[in-house]
PAZAPA-4460 file (N, C-alpha, C; in steps of 0.05 Angstrom, whole numbers, plus 32768, in hexadecimal, padded with zeros to 4 digits):
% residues 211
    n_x    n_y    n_z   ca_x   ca_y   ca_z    c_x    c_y    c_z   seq   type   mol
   77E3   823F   8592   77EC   8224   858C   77E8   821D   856F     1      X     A
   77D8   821F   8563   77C6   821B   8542   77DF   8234   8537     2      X     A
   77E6   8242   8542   77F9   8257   8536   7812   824B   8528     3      X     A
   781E   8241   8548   7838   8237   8546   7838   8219   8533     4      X     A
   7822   8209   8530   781F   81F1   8520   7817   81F9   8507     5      X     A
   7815   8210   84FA   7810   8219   84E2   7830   821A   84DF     6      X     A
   783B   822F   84EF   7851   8231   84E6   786D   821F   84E5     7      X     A
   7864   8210   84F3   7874   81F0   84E9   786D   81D9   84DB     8      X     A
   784F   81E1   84CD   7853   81DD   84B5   7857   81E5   8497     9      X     A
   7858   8203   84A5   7862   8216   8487   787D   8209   8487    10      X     A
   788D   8202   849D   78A8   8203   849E   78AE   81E8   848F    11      X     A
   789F   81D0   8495   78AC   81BD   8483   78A5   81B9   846A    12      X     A
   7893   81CE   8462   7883   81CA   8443   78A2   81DB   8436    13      X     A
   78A0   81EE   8448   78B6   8202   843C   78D7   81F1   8439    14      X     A
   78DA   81E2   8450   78F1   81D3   844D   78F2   81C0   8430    15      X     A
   78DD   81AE   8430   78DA   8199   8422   78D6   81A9   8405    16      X     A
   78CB   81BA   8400   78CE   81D3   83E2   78F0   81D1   83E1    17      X     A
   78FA   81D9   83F1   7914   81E5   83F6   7923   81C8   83EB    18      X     A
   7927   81B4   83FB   7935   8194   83EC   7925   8192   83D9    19      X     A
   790C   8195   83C6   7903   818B   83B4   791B   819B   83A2    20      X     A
   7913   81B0   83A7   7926   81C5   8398   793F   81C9   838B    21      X     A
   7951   81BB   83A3   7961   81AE   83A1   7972   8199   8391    22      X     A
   7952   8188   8394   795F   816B   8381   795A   8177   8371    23      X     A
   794A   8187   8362   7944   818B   8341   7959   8196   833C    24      X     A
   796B   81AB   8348   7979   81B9   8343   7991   81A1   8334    25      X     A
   7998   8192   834C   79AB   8180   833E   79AA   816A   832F    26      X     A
   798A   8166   832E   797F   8155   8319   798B   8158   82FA    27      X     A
   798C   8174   82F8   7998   8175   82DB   79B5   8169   82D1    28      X     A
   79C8   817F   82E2   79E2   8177   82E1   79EE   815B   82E3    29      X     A
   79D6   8145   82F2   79E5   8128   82F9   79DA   8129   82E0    30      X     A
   79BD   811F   82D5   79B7   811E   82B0   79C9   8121   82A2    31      X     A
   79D9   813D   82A6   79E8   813D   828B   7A06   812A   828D    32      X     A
   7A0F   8131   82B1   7A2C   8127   82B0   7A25   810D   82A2    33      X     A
   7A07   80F6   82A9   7A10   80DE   829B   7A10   80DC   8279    34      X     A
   79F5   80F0   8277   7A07   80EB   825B   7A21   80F1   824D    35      X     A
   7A26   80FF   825A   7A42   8108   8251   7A50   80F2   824F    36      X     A
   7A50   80DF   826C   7A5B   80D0   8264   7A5C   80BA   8250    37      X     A
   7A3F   80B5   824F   7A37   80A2   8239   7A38   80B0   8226    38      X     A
   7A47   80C0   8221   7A4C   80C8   8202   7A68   80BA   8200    39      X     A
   7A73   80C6   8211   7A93   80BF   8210   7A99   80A2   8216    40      X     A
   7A8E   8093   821D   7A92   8078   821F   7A84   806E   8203    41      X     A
   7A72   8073   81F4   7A64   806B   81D4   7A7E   8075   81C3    42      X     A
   7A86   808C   81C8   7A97   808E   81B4   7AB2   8080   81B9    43      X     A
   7ABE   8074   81D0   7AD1   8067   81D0   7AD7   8049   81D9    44      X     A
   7AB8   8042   81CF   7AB1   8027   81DC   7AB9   800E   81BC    45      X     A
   7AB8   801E   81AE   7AC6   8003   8197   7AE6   7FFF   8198    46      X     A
   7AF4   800F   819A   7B11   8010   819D   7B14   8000   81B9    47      X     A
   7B0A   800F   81CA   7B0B   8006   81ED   7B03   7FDE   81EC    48      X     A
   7AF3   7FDD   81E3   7AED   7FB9   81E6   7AF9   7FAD   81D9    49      X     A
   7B06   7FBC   81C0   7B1D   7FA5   81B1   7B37   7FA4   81C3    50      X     A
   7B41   7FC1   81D7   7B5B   7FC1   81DC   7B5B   7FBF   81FB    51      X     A
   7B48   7FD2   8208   7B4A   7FCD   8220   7B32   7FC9   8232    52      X     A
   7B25   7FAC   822C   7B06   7FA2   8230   7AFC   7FA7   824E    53      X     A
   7B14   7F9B   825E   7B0B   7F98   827C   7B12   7FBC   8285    54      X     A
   7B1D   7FD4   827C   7B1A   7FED   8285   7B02   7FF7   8278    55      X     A
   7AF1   7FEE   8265   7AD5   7FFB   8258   7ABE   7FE5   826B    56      X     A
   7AC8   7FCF   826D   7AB0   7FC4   827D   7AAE   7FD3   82A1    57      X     A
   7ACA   7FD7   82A4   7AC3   7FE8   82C3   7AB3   8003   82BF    58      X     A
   7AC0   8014   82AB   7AA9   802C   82A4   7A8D   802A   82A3    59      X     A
   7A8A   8012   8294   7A71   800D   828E   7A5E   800D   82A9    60      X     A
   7A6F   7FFA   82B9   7A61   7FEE   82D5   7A63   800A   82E7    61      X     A
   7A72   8018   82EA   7A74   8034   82EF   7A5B   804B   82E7    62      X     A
   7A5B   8045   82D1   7A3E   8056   82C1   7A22   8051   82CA    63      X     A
   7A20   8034   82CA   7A08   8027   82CF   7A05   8026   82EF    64      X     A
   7A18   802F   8302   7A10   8035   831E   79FF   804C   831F    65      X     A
   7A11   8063   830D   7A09   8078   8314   79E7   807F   8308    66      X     A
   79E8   806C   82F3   79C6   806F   82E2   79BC   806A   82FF    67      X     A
   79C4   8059   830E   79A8   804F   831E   79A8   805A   833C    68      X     A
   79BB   8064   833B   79C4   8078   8358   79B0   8091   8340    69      X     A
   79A6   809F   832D   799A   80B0   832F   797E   80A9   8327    70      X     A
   7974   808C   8318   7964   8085   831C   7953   8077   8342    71      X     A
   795F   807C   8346   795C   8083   836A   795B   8097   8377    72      X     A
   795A   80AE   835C   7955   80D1   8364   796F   80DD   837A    73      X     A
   798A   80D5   8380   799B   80D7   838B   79B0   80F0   8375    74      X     A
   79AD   80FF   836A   79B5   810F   835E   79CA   8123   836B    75      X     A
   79D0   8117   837F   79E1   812A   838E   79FB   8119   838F    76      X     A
   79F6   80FA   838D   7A04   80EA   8389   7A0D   80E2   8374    77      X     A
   7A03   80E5   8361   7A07   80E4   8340   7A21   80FF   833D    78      X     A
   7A13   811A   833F   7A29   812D   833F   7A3F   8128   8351    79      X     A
   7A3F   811F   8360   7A59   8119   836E   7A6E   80FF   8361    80      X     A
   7A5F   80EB   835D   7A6D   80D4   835A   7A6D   80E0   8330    81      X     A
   7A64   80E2   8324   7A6A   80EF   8312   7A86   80EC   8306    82      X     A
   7A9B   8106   830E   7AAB   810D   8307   7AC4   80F8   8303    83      X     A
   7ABD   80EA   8314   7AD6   80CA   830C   7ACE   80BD   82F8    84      X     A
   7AB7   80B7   82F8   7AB5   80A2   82E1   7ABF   80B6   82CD    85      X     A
   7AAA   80D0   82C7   7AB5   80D9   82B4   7AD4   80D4   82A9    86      X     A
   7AE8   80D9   82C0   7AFF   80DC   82BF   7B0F   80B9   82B3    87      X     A
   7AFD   80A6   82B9   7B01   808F   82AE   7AFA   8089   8292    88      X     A
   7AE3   8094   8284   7AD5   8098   8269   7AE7   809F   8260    89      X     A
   7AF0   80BC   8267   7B02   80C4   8254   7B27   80B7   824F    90      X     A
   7B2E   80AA   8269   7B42   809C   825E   7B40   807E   824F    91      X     A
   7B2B   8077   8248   7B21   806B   8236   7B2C   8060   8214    92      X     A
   7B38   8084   8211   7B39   8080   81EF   7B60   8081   81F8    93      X     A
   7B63   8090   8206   7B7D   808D   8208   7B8F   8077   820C    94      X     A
   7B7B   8069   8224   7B88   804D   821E   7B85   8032   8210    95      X     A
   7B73   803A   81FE   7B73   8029   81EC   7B84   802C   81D0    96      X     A
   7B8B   8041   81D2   7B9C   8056   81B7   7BBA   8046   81C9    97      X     A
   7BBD   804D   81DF   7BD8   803E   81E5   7BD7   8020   81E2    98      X     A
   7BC1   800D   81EA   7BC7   7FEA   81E1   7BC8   7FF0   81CA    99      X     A
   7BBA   7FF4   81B3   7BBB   7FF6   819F   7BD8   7FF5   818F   100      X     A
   7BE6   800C   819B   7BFC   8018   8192   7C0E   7FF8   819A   101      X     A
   7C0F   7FEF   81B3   7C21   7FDB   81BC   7C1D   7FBD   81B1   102      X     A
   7C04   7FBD   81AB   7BFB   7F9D   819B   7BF7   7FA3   8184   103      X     A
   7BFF   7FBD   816E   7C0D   7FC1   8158   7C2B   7FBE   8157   104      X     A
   7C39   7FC8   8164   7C50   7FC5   8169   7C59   7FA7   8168   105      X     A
   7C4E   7FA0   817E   7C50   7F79   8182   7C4F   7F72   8165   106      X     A
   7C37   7F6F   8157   7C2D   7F68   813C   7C40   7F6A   8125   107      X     A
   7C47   7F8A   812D   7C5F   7F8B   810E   7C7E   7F7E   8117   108      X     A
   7C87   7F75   8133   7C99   7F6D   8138   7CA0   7F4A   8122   109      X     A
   7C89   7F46   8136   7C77   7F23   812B   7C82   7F25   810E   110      X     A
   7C71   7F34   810B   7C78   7F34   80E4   7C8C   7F3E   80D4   111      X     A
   7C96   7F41   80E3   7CB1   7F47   80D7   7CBE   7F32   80DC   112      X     A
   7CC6   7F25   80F2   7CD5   7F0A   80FA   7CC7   7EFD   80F0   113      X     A
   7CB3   7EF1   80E0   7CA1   7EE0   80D5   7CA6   7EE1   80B0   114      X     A
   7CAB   7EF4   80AC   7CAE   7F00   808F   7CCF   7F05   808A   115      X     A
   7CDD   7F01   809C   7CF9   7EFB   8095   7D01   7EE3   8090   116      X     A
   7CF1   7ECB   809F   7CF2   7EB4   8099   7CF0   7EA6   8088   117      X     A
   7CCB   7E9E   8087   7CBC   7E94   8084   7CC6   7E8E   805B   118      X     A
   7CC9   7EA4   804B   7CD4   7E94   8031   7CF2   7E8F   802A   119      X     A
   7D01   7E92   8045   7D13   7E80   803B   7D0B   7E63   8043   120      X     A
   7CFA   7E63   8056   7CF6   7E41   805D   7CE3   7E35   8048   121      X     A
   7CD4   7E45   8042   7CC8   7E3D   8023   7CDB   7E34   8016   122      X     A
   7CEF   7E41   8009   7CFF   7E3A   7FF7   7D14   7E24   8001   123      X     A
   7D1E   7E25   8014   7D22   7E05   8021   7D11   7DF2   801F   124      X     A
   7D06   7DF9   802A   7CF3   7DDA   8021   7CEA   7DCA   800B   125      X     A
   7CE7   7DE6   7FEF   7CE5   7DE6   7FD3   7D01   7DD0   7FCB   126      X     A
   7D17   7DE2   7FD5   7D30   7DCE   7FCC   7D2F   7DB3   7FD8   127      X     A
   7D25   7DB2   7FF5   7D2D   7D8E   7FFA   7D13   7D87   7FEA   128      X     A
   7CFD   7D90   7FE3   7CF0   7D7E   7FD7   7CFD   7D76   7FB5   129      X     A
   7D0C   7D86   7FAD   7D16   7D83   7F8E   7D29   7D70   7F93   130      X     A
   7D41   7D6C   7FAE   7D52   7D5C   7FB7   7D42   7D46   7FB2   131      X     A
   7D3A   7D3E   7FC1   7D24   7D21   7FD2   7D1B   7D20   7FB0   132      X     A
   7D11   7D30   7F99   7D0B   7D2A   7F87   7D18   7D20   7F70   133      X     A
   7D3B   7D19   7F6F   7D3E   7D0B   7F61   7D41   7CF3   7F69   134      X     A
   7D50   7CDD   7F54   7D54   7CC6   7F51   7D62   7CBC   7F67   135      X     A
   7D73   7CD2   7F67   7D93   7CCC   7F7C   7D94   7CCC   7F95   136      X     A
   7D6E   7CD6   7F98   7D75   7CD8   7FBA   7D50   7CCE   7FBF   137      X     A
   7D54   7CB0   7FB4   7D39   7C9D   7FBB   7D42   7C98   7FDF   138      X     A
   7D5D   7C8E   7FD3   7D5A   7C7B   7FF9   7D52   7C8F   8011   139      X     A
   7D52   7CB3   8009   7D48   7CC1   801C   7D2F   7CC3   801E   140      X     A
   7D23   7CBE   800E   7CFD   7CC5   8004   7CF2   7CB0   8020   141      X     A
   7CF9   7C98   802A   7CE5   7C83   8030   7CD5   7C97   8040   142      X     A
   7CC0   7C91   8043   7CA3   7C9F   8050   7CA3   7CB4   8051   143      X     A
   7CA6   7CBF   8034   7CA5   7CD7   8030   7C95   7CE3   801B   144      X     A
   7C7A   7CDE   8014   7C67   7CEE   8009   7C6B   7D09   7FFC   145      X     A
   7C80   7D0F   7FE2   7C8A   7D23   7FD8   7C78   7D2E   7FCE   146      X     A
   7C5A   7D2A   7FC2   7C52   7D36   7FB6   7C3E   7D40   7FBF   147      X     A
   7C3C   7D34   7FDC   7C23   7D48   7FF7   7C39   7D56   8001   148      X     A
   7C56   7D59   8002   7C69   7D6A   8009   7C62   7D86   7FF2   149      X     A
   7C5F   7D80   7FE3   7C60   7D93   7FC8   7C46   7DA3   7FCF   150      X     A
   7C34   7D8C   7FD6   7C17   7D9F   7FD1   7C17   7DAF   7FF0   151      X     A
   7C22   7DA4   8006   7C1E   7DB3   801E   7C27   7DC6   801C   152      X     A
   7C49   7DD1   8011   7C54   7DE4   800C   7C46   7DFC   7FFB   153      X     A
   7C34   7DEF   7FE6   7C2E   7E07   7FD4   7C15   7E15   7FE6   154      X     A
   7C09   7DFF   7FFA   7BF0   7E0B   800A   7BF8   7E26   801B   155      X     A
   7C12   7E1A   8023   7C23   7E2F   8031   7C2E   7E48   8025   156      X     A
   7C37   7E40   8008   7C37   7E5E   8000   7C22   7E6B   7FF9   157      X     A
   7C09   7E61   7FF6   7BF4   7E6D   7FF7   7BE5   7E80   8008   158      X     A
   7BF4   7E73   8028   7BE6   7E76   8038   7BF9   7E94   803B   159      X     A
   7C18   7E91   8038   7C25   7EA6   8037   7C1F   7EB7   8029   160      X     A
   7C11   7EB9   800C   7C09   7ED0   8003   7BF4   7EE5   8010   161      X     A
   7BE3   7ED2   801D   7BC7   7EDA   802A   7BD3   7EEC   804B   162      X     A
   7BDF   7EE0   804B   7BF3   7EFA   8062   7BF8   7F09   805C   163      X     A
   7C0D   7F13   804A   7C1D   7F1F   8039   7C03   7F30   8031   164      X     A
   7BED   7F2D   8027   7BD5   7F3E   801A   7BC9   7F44   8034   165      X     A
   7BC2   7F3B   8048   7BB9   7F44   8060   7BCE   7F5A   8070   166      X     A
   7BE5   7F56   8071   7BFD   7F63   807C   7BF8   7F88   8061   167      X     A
   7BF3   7F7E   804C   7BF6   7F9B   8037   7BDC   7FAC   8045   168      X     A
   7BC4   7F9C   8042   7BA8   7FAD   804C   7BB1   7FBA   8068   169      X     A
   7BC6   7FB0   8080   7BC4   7FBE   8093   7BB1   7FA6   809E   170      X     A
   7BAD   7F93   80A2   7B99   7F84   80B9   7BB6   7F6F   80C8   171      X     A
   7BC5   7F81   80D7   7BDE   7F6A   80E2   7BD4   7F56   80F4   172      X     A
   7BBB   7F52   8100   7BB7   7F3F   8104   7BB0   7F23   80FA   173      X     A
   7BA6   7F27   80E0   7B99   7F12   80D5   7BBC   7F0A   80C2   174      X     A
   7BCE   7F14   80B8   7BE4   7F18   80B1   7BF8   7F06   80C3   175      X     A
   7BFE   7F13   80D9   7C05   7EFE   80F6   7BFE   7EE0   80F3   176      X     A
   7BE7   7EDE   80FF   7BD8   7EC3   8103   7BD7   7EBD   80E4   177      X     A
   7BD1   7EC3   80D6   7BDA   7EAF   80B7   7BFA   7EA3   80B6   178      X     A
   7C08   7EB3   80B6   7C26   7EB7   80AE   7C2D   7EA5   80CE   179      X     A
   7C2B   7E9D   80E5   7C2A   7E91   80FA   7C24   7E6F   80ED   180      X     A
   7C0D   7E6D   80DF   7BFD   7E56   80D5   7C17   7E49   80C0   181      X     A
   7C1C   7E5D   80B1   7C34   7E58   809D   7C46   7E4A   80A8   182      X     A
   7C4E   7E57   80BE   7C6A   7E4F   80CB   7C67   7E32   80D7   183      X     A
   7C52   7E2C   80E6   7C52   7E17   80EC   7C49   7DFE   80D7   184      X     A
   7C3C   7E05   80C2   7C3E   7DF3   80AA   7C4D   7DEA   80A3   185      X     A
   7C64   7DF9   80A4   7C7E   7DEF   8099   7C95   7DEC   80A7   186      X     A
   7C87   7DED   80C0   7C9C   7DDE   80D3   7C8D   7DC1   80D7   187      X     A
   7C83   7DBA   80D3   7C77   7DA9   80CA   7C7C   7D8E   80B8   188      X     A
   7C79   7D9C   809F   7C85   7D94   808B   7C99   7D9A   8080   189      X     A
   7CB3   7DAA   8099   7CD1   7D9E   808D   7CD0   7D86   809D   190      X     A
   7CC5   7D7F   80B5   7CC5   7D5F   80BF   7CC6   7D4D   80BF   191      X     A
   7CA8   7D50   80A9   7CA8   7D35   8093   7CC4   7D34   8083   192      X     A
   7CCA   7D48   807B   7CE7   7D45   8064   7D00   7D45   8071   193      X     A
   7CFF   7D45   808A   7D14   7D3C   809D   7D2B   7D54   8099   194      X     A
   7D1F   7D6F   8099   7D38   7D85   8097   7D32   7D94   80AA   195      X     A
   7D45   7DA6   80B9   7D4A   7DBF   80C8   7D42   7DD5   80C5   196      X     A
   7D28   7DDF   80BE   7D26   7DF2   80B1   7D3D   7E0C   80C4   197      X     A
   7D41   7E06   80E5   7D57   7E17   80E9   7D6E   7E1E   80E1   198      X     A
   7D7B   7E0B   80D1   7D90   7E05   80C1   7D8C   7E00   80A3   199      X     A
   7D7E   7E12   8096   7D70   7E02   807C   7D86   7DF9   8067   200      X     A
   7DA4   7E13   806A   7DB5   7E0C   8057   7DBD   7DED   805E   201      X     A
   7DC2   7DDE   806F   7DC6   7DCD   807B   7DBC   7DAF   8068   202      X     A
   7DA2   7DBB   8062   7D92   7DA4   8059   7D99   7D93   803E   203      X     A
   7DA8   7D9E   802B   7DAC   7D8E   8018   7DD5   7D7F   8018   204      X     A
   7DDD   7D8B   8033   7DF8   7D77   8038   7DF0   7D62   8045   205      X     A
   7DD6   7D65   805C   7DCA   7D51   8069   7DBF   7D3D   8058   206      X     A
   7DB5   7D47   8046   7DA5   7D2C   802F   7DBA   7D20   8013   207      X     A
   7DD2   7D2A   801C   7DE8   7D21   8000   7DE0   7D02   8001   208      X     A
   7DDB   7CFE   7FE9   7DD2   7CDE   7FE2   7DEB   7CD1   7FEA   209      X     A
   7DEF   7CB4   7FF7   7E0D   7CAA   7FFC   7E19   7CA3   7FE4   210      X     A
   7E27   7C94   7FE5   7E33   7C8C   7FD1   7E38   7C64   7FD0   211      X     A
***
């Protein structure tokens, strides 16, 4: 009897050696798959949060299961569940190289329809303010502040150069949203001066002084 209870407990010392064994074995491999992954998510985590935030925050939440599924010594579960996330890390840089590509695209569209415009309406506006600025065409001026017309316009071509120098560096966003700011400045202030900027040639038969 002392025989057979020796030997059932050689047997579970021997079992329990045997699963210790086990987990170390795959102790390593889950280790490395996460770093691996946390490599690959560090290296494509600045691109990834400018372009595609909510697919790096799922990785992330993805990563941080698996830390604690092997901080729970589950290493059998780590290697298993593993290979997707990985497979998510790595589409990471790809799809952020594609928004990128498509909200560049958008950007240089913008600016180009923005930069086709934008100084001929300058220069409209330049002319009705020279109109409105002679003698001959007072009875058009009433409440019309020509010389905050003058100064808003020059703010605006200011503001147009500062695009125009943002647009050369390559930063099309700050280029956009400037050159955007422009546009509505002076839609603005053709208002006050009571012209079309959609029709700009328009503007100085509209203001012919009467007679």
């Amino acid at each position: 009897m002392m025989s057979m209870l020796r030997c059932r407990s050689r047997a579970r010392i021997t079992l329990a050696v045997i699963v210790l064994a086990g987990c170390a074995s795959q102790m390593e491999p889950a280790q490395r798959s996460i770093s691996d992954i946390e490599a690959i998510v560090s290296s494509a985590s600045s691109e990834a949060a400018k372009y595609v935030p909510d697919q790096l925050t799922d990785v992330q939440r993805k990563l941080g299961e698996l830390k604690t599924t092997f901080d729970n010594k589950d290493y059998a579960a780590v290697v298993a569940g593993a290979p997707a996330v990985m497979s998510a890390a790595q589409s990471l840089a790809g799809a952020a190289a594609a928004k990128k590509d498509e909200l560049t695209k958008a950007l240089n569209e913008q600016w180009s329809d923005l930069a086709a415009v934008l100084p001929g309406s300058m220069t409209a506006i330049q002319s009705r303010i020279d109109l409105l600025g002679k003698k001959s065409s007072k009875n058009l001026t009433a409440g019309i502040d020509l010389d905050a017309a003058s100064a808003s316009l020059s703010s605006a071509a200011s503001l147009w150069s500062k695009a125009q120098a943002a647009f050369a560096t390559g930063n099309l966003t700050e280029a956009v949203t400037t050159a955007k700011t422009v546009s509505s400045n002076l839609e603005g202030l053709a208002s006050t001066l009571k012209m079309d900027l959609a029709a700009p040639a328009a503007a100085p038969t509209a203001a012919s002084p009467s007679r």
